[in-house]
C-alpha positions in Angstrom: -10.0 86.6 -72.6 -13.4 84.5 -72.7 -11.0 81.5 -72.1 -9.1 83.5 -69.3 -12.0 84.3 -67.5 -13.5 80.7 -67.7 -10.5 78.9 -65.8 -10.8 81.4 -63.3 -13.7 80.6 -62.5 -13.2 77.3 -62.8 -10.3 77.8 -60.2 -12.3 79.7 -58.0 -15.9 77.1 -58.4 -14.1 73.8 -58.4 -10.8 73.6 -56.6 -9.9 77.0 -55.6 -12.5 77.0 -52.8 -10.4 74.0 -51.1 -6.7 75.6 -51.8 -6.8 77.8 -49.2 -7.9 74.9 -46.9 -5.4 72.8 -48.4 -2.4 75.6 -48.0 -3.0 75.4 -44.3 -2.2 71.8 -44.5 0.8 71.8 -46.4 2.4 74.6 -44.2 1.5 71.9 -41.4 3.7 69.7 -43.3 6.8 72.3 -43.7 6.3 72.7 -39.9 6.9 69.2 -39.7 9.9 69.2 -41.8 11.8 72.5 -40.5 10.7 72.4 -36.7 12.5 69.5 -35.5 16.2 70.0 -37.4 17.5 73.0 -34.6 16.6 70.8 -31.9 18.1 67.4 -32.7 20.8 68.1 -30.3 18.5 68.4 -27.4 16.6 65.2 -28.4 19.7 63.5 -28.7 20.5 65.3 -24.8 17.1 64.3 -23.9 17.3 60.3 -25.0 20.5 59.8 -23.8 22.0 59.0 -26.8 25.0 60.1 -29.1 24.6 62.3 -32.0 25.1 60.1 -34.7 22.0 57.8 -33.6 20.2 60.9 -34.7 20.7 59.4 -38.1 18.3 56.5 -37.2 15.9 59.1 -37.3 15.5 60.3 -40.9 16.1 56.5 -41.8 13.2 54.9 -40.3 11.3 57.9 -41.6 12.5 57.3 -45.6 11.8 53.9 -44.9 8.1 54.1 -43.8 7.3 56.8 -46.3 8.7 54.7 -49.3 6.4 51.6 -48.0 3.5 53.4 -47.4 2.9 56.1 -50.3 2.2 53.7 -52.9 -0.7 51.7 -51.1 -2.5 54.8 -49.7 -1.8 57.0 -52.8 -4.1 53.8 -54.4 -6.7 53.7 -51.8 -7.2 57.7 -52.4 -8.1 56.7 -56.0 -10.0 54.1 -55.1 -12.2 55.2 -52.0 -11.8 58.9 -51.9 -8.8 61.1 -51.8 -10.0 63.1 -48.9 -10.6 60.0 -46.8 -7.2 59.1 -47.3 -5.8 62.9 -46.6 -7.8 62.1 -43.4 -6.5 59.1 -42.5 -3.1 59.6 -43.1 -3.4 63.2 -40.9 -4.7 61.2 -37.8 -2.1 58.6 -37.9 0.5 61.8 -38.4 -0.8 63.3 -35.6 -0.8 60.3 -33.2 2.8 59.9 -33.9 3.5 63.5 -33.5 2.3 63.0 -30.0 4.3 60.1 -29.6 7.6 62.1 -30.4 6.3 65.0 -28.0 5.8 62.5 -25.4 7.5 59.1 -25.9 10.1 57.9 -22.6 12.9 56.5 -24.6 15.4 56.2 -27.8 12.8 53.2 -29.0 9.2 55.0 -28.6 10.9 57.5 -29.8 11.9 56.1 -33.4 8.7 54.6 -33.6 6.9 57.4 -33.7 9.1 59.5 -35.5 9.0 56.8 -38.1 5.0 57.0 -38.6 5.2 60.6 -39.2 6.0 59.3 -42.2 2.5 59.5 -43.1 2.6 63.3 -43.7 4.8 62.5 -47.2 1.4 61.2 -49.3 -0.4 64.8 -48.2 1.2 66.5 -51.4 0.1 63.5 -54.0 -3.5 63.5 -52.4 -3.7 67.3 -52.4 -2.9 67.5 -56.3 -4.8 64.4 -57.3 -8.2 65.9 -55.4 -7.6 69.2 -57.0 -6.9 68.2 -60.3 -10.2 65.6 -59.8 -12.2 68.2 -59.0 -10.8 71.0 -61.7 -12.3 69.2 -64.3 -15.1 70.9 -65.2 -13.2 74.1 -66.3 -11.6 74.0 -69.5 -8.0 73.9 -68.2 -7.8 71.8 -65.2 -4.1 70.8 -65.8 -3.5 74.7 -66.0 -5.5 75.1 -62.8 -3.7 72.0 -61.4 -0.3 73.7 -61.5 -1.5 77.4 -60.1 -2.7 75.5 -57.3 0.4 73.3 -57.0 2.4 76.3 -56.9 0.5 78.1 -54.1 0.7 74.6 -51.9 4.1 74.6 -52.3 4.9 77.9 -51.3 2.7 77.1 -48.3 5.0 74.2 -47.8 8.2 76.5 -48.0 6.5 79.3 -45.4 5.8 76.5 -42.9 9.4 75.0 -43.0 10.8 78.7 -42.4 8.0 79.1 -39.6 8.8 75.6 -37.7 12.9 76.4 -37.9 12.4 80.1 -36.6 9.9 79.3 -33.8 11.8 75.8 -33.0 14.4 77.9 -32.3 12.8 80.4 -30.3 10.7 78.0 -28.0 13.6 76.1 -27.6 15.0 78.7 -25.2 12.2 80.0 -23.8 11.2 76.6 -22.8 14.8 74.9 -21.9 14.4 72.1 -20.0 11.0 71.3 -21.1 11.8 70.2 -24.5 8.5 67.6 -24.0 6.3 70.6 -23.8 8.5 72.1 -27.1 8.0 68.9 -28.9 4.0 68.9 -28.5 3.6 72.1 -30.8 3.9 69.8 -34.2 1.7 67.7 -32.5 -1.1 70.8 -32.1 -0.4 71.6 -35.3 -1.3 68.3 -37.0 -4.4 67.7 -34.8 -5.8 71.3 -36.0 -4.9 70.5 -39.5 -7.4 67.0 -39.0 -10.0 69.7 -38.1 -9.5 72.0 -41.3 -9.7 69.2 -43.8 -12.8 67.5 -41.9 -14.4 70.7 -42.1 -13.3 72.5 -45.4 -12.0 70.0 -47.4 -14.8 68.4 -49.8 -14.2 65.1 -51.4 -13.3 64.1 -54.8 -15.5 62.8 -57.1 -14.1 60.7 -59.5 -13.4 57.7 -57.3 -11.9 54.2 -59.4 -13.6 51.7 -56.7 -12.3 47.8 -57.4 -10.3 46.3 -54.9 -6.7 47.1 -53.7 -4.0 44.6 -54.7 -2.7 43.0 -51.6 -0.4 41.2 -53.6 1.7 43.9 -55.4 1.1 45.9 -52.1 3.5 42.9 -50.3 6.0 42.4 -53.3 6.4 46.5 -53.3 6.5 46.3 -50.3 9.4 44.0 -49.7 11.1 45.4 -52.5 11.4 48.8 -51.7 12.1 47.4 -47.8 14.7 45.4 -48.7 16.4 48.6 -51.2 15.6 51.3 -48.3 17.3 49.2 -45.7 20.3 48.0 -47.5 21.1 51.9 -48.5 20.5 53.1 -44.9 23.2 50.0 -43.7 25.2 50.7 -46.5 25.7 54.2 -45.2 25.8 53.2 -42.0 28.7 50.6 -41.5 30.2 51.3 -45.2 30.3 50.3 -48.7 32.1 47.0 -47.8 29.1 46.0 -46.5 27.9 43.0 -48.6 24.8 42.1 -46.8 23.7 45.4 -47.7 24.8 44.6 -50.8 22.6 41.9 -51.1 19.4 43.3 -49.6 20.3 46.2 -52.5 20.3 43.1 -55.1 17.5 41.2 -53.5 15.3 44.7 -53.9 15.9 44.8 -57.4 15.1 41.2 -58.0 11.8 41.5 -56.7 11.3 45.0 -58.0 11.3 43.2 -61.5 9.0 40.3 -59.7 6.4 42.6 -59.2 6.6 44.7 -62.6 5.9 41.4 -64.4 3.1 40.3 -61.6 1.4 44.2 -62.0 1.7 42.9 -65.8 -1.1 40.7 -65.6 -3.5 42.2 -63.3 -6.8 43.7 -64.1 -6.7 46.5 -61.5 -2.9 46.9 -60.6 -1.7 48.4 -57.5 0.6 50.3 -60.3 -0.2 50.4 -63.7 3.2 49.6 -65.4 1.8 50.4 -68.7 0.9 53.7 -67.6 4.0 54.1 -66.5 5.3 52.9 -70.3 4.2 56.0 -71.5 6.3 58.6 -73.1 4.4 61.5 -70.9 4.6 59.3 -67.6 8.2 57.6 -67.6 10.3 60.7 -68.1 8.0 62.6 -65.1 8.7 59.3 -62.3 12.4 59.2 -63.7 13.0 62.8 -62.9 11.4 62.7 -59.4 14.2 59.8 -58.5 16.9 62.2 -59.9 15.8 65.3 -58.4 15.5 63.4 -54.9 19.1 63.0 -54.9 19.8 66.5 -54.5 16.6 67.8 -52.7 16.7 65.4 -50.2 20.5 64.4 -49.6 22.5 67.8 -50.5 21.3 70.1 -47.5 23.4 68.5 -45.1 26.8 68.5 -46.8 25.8 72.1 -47.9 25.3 73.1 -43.5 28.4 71.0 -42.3 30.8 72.3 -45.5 29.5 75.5 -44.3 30.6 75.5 -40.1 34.1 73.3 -41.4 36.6 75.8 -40.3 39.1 76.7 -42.6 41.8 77.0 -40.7 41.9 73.8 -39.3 41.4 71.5 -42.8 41.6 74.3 -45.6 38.6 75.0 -47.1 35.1 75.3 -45.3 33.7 79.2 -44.6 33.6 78.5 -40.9 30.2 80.1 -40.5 28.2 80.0 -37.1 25.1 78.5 -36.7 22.8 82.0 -37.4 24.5 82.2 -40.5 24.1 78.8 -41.1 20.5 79.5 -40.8 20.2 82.3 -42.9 22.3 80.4 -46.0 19.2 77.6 -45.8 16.7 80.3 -45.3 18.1 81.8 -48.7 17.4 78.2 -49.9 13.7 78.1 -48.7 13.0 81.3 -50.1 14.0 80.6 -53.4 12.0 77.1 -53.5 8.9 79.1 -52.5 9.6 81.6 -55.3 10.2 79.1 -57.9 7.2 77.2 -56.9 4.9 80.6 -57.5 6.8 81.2 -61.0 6.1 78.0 -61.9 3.0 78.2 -63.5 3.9 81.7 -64.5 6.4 80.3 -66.6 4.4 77.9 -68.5 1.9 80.3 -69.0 4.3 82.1 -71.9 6.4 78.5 -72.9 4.3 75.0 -72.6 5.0 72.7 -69.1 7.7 70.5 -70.6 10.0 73.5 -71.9 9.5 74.8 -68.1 10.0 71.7 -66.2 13.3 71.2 -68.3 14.2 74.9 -67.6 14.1 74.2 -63.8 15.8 70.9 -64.1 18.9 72.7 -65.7 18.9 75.6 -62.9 19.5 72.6 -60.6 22.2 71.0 -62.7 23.9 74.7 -63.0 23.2 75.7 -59.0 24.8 72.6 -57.8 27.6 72.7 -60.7 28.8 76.6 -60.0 29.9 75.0 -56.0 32.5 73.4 -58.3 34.2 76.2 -58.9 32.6 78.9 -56.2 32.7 77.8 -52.7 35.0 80.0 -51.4 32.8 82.8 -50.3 29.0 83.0 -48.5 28.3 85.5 -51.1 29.4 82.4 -53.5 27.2 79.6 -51.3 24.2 81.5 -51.4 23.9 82.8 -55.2 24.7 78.7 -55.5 21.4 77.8 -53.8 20.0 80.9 -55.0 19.4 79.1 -58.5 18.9 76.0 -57.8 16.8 76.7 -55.6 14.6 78.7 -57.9 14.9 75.2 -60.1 14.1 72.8 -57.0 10.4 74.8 -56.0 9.4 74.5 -59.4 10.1 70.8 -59.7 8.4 70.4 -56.0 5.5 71.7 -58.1 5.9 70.4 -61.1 6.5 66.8 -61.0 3.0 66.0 -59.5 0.8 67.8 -61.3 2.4 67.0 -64.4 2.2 63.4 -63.6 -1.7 63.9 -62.6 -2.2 65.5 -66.3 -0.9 62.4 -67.3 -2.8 59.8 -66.2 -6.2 59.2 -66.2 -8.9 60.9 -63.6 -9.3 57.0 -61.6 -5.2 57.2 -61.4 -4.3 60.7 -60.7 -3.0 59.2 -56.5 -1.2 56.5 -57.9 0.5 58.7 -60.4 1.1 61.7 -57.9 1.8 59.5 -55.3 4.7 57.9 -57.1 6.5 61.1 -57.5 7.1 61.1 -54.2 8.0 57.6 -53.5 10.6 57.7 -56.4 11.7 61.2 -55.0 12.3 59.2 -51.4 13.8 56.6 -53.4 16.0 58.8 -55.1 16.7 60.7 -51.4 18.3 57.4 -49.8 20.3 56.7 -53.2 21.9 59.9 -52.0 22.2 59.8 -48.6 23.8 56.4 -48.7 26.3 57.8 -51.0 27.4 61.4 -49.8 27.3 60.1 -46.5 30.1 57.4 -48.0 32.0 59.6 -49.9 32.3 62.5 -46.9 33.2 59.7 -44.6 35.8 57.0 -46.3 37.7 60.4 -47.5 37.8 61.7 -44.1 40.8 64.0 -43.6 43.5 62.6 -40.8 45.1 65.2 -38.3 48.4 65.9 -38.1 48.8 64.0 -34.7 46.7 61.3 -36.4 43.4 61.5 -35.2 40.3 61.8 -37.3 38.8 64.6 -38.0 34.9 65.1 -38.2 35.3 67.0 -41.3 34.8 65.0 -44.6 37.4 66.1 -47.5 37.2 69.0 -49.5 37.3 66.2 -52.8 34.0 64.2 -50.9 32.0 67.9 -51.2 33.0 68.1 -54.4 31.7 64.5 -55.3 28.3 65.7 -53.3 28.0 68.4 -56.0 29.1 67.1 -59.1 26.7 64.5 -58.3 23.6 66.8 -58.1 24.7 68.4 -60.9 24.5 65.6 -63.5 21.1 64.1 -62.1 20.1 68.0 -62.6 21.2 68.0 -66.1 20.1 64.3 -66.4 16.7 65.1 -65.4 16.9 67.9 -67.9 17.7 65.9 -70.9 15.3 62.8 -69.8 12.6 65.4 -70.2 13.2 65.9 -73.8 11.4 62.8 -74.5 8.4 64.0 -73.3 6.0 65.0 -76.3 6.2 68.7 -76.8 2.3 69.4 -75.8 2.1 66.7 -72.6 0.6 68.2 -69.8 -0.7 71.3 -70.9 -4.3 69.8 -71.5 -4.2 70.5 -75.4 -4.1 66.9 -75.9 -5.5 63.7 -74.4 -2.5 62.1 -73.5 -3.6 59.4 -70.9 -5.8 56.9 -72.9 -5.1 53.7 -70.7 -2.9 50.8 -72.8 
């Protein structure tokens, strides 16, 4: 009870007293990520351009957030994580006015590209907390309660950005501009609450940030983004995508042996090395393929009409709605049971439990996909599985590393999550298109084949059950501060 009573008040003296703060600026971020989806149409209407240039959209956006996570997920440890948080909010709200307000296709996908930014907000969040947590005697416990409340914060503002998107959308038809600038007011008021009630960390690394990893990382994960994003693009036969693929690799390994030899890497490799870190980073890229790349098969497999190719549930776009609010929901709960769950096993037994409810969600559309009743139990569990990973991953990757590296280690969740995200968007969006039906009369159909969905599945399946088993080799007391696990190498 004593010990109880202490981290409570460690929650409440430390870190709680910025969570609430911080909750307001992860539902910003869900805003961000649910508001724009129902109007894509209209933005596509108002640029003048066809609907599958909408792609070019979430594309620029992977790619920026890949390139720029690492760097300012480095500066935070270095310089401040709140400074960073800061930053990174301005430069997200300056692009948010730029969508709300830019003339044409190009403006357009510039900006939309820098709001990017908003990705790092999670990794800096958990790395401040867990920074300033430290003085209670379970700050990786504390860590993950407040992971799991940010999360659900996340979750709540993606459902309130779809629903009011939606609503605004036809009160103010016509006027999407005016639509557009409520992310934009959002962000700017989200600069205001962490100016004002966000306190900085402080346990801050100093040294000097490695502008030469920063370039080879850079180029590396340009080159790997891009040749994925071509690749689904214009088709597997691409080979210059190919080689940009290759090319990414090459100097992937370039840099590992270049971060090697450095006294104050831009990423520690050996960190990395470690039987408590490696697992955590390889899971974020597996669960990335499903998080980020199933949600579209799941909407268009959804409105497919069934009489017209054989399989689909022909659903309208309100029930559409409500199958991914199900989803949503269930990521929001999983992310509160989260640390409820560790709380009566240890954090690796949970984090593998919710890495096998994604494996068996995803898995069970194998069989069931016949019903909505069938759909929605489907996304019901892994669902449950996917919020408690959202949580999960960084904090257990903060626990891991030491106090100077917490954003690097956070932040690299997230960039091998993105990572993992174009993996699978270049590849559903491959397999839904070269197995496109033909019509009768012989002209294609929109609808990908019932055998691509089932690829789309399978696939998030295994990494679910991947992730699952990679997790084993965790040691059975990491994260769960009973151990130091983190000495540096």
């Amino acid at each position: 009870m004593k010990m109880r009573l202490a981290g409570k008040t460690g929650l409440l003296g430390g870190a709680g007293a910025i969570v609430g703060f911080l909750f307001l600026v992860e539902m910003t971020s869900g805003i961000l990520q649910g508001y724009y989806t129902p109007l894509l149409t209209d933005i596509a209407r108002h640029l003048g351009i066809h609907d599958a240039d909408v792609n070019w959209f979430e594309a620029a956006q992977l790619l920026v957030s890949a390139l720029v996570v690492p760097a300012l997920a480095k500066l935070g440890d270095m310089i401040g994580h709140r400074r960073i948080l800061l930053i990174s909010t301005a430069l997200t709200a300056l692009a948010s006015w730029g969508v709300a307000l830019a003339p044409d296709f190009w403006t357009f996908l510039i900006a939309w590209a820098f709001q990017g930014f908003y990705v790092v907000w999670l990794p800096l969040e958990i790395a401040l907390i867990y920074s300033r947590s430290q003085r209670s005697e379970d700050p990786a416990g504390l860590t993950r309660r407040a992971a799991g409340i940010l999360v659900a914060g996340l979750e709540l503002g993606v459902i309130l950005g779809a629903l009011s998107s939606g609503m605004l959308g036809e009160v103010l038809a016509g006027k999407l501009w005016l639509t557009l600038m409520i992310p934009a007011i959002c962000v700017s008021l989200c600069f205001v609450v962490i100016w004002r009630g966000v306190p900085e960390s402080p346990t801050r690394a100093g040294g000097r940030l490695d502008g030469n990893g920063l370039l080879l990382i850079s180029f590396a994960l340009l080159l790997i983004t891009a040749g994925l994003t071509f690749m689904r693009i214009n088709g597997p036969g691409t080979w210059w995508a190919w080689l940009a693929i290759l090319l990414g690799m090459v100097v992937l390994y370039v840099f590992t042996r270049y971060e090697l030899h450095q006294d104050d890497p831009l990423v520690d490799i050996r960190l990395l090395r470690q039987p408590s870190m490696w697992p955590v980073q390889l899971t974020a890229f597996l669960f990335g393929v499903s998080v980020l790349g199933a949600q579209a098969p799941l909407s268009t497999f959804a409105r497919t009409k069934p009489e017209e190719v054989g399989y689909g549930l022909g659903l309208g776009s309100g029930l559409v709605s409500i199958l991914i609010g199900v989803y949503v929901l269930s990521l929001l709960v999983g992310a509160l049971i989260f640390p409820l769950a560790v709380r009566r096993s240890t954090p690796r037994i949970t984090l593998i439990g919710a890495a096998l409810l994604v494996g068996l969600g995803y898995l069970l559309f194998l069989p069931l996909h016949a019903t909505l009743w069938q759909l929605m139990l489907n996304m019901l569990i892994a669902g449950l599985g996917s919020g408690a990973l959202v949580a999960a991953l960084p904090s257990a990757a903060a626990a891991a590393a030491p106090l100077t590296q917490t954003g690097m280690a956070t932040g690299l969740t997230n960039a091998t999550k993105t990572l993992g995200g174009s993996f699978a968007s270049c590849v559903f969006g491959i397999a839904l298109a070269s197995q496109a039906l033909q019509a009768v009369e012989g002209q294609s159909q929109t609808a990908g084949s019932l055998s691509g969905y089932l690829l789309v599945w399978a696939v998030c399946g295994v990494t679910g059950i991947l992730s699952a088993i990679v997790l084993f080799f965790v040691p059975k007391l990491a994260f769960s501060g009973t151990i130091q696990l983190h000495e540096k190498v």
